[in-house]
C-alpha positions as CSV (number, residue, x, y, z in Angstrom):
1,X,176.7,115.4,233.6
2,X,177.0,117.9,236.3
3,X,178.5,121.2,236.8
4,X,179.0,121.4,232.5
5,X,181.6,118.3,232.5
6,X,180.3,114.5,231.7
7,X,181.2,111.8,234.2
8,X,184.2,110.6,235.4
9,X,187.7,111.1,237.8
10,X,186.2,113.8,240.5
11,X,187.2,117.5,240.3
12,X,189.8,118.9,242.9
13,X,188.8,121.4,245.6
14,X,192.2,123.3,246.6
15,X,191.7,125.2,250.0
16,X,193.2,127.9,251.5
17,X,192.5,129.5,255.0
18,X,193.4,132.8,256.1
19,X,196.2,135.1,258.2
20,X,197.0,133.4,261.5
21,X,194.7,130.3,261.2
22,X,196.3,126.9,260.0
23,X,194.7,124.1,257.1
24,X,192.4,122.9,259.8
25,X,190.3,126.2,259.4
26,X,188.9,124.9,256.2
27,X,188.3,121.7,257.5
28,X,184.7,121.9,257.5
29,X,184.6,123.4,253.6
30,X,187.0,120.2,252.7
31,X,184.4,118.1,254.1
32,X,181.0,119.6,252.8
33,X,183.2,119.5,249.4
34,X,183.8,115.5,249.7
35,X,180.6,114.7,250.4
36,X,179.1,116.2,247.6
37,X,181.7,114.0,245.5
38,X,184.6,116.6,245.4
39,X,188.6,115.4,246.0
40,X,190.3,117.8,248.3
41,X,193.4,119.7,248.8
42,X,193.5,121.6,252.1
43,X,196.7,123.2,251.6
44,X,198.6,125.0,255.1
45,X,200.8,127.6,254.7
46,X,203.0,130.0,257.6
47,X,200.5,132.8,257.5
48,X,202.0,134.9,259.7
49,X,205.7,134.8,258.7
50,X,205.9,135.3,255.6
51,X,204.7,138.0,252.8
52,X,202.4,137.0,249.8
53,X,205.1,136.6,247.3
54,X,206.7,133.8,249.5
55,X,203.5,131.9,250.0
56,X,202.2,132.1,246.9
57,X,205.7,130.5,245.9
58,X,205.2,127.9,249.0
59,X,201.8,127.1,247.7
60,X,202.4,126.6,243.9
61,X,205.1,124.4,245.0
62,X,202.6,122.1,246.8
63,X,200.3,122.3,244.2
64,X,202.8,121.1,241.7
65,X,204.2,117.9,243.6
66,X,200.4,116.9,244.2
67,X,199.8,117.1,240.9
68,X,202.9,115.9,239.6
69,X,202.1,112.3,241.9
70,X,198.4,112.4,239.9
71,X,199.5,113.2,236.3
72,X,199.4,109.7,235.4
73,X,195.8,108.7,236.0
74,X,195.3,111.6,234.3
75,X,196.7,111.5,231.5
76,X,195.0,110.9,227.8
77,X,192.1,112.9,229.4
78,X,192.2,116.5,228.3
79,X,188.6,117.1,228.2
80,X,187.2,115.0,230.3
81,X,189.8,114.9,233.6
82,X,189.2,116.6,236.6
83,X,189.0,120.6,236.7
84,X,191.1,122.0,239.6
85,X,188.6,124.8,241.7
86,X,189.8,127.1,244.4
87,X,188.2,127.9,247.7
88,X,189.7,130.4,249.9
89,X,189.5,132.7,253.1
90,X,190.9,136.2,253.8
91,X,194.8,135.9,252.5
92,X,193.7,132.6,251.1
93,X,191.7,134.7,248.5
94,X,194.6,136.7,247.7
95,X,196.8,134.2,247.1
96,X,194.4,132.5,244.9
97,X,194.0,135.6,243.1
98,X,197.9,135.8,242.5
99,X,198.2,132.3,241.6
100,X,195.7,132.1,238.7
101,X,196.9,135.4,237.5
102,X,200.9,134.5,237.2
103,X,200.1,131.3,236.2
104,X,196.7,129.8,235.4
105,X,196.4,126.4,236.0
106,X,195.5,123.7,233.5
107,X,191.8,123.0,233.6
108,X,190.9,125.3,235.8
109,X,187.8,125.4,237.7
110,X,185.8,127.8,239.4
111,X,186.7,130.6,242.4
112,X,184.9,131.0,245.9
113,X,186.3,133.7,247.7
114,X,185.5,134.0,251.4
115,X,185.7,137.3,253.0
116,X,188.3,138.4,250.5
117,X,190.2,141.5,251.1
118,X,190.2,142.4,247.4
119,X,191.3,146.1,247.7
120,X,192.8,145.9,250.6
121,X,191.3,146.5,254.0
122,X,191.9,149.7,256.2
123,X,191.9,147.7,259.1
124,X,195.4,146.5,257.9
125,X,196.6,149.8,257.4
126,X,195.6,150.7,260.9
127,X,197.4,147.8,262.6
128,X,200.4,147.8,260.2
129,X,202.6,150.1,262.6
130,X,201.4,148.2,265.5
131,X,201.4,144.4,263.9
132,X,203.7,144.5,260.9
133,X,206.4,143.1,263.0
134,X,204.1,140.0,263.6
135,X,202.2,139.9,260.8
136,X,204.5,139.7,258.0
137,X,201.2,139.6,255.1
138,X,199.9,143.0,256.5
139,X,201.7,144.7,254.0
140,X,200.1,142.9,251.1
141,X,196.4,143.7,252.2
142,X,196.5,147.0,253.0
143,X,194.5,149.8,250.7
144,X,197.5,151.8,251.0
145,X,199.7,149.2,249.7
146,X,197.6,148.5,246.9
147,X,199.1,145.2,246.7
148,X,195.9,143.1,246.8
149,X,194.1,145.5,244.2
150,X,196.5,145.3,241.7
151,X,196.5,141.7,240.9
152,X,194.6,141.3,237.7
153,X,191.7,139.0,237.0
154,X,192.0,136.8,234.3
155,X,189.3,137.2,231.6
156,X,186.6,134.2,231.5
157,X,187.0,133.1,235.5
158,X,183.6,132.4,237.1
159,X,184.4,133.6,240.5
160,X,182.0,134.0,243.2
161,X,182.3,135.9,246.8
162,X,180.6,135.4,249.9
163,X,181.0,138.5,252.0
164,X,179.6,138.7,255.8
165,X,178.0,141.7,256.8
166,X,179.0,142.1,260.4
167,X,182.9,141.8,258.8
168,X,184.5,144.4,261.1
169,X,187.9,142.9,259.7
170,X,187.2,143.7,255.7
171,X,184.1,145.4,254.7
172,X,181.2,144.8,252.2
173,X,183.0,147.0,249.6
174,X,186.4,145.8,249.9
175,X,185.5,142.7,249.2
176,X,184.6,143.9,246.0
177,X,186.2,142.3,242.8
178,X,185.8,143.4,239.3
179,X,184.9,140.3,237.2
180,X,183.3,138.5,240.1
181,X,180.3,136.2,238.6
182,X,178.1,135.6,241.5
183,X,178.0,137.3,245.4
184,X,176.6,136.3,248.4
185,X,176.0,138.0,252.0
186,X,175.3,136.1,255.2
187,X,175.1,137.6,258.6
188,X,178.5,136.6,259.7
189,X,181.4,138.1,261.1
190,X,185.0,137.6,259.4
191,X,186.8,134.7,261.5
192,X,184.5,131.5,261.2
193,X,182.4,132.2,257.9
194,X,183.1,129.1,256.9
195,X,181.8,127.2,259.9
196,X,178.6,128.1,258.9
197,X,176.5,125.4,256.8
198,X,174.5,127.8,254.2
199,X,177.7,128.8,253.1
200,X,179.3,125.4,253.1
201,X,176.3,124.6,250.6
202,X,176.8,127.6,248.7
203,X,180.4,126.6,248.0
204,X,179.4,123.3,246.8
205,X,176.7,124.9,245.0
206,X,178.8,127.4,243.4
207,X,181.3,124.8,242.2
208,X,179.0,122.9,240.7
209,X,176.9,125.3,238.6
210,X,178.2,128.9,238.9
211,X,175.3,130.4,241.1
212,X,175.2,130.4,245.4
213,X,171.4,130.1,244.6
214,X,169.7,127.4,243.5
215,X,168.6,127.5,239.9
């Protein structure tokens, strides 16, 4: 048994990268996650077009036709079939967030949030005049807007967030979340987090037993 579920069809990593980058971005998550024995789903999305609403709709549709082509092999397992886990960066965390909280998925997993803007970030609020034309997100992950710290967390999540602190994009405390499980700091800017290979193993780590640190 490992990560509190006895043997069998391997648990599903869904990733999601951030504003402005594409699926590729979380390329080097998705591949630290299948070695250690996870199935991936490195989702893209038009970050830049569109607000969260939209993408969060976009993305629960993709979610939904992967699923729908797996439901057989599957099926007759209820407790012992694969847990669905999300790992996100920047507006991937938020539209996590607002995923599980509309509509939680079946056998859902655990949370890593990379960098997440989870009340907002000023610095969107300061480029919003300037980049809302290009940005379409901005909106959604501003402080002022209060969009991102309004989405409510589900009770019972095990949710861990990996913050970096030379973020000049979303600081240490608006990465906050209330009802986060676990948190981790590395010395890292905002834009290539997950490059790094101590927080690919945290990732894995967290989504196998709840902690970043080794137990």
């Amino acid at each position: 048994m490992e990560g509190g579920r006895a043997a069998g069809p391997p648990d599903r990593v869904v990733l999601l990268h951030g504003m402005g980058r594409t699926w590729r971005s979380m390329s080097p998550v998705a591949r630290a996650c299948e070695r250690a024995g996870f199935e991936t789903i490195n989702v893209g999305y038009p970050g830049t077009r569109w607000r969260l609403p939209a993408i969060v709709d976009l993305v629960r549709a993709r979610l939904a036709a992967v699923n729908g082509s797996r439901a057989q092999a599957d099926r007759g397992m209820p407790e012992t079939g694969p847990r669905l886990h999300f790992v996100g960066h920047s507006l991937g965390c938020i539209v996590i967030r607002s995923i599980v909280a509309q509509d939680r998925p079946e056998r859902l997993g655990r949370i890593v949030l990379m960098t997440p803007p989870n009340r907002g970030a000023r610095l969107a609020d300061r480029a919003l005049p300037w980049l809302g034309w290009l940005l379409r997100p901005l909106p959604d992950l501003t402080v002022g807007g209060a969009v991102a710290a309004s989405i409510p967390t589900p009770a019972g999540l095990e949710i861990g967030v990996i913050a970096g602190t030379k973020d000049r994009t979303v600081s240490l405390e608006e990465t906050r979340l209330l009802g986060e499980t676990d948190r981790a700091l590395v010395p890292c800017g905002h834009s290539f987090l997950m490059r790094r290979g101590d927080v690919q193993e945290m990732t894995v780590r967290f989504l196998r037993t709840g902690r970043f640190a080794p137990r």
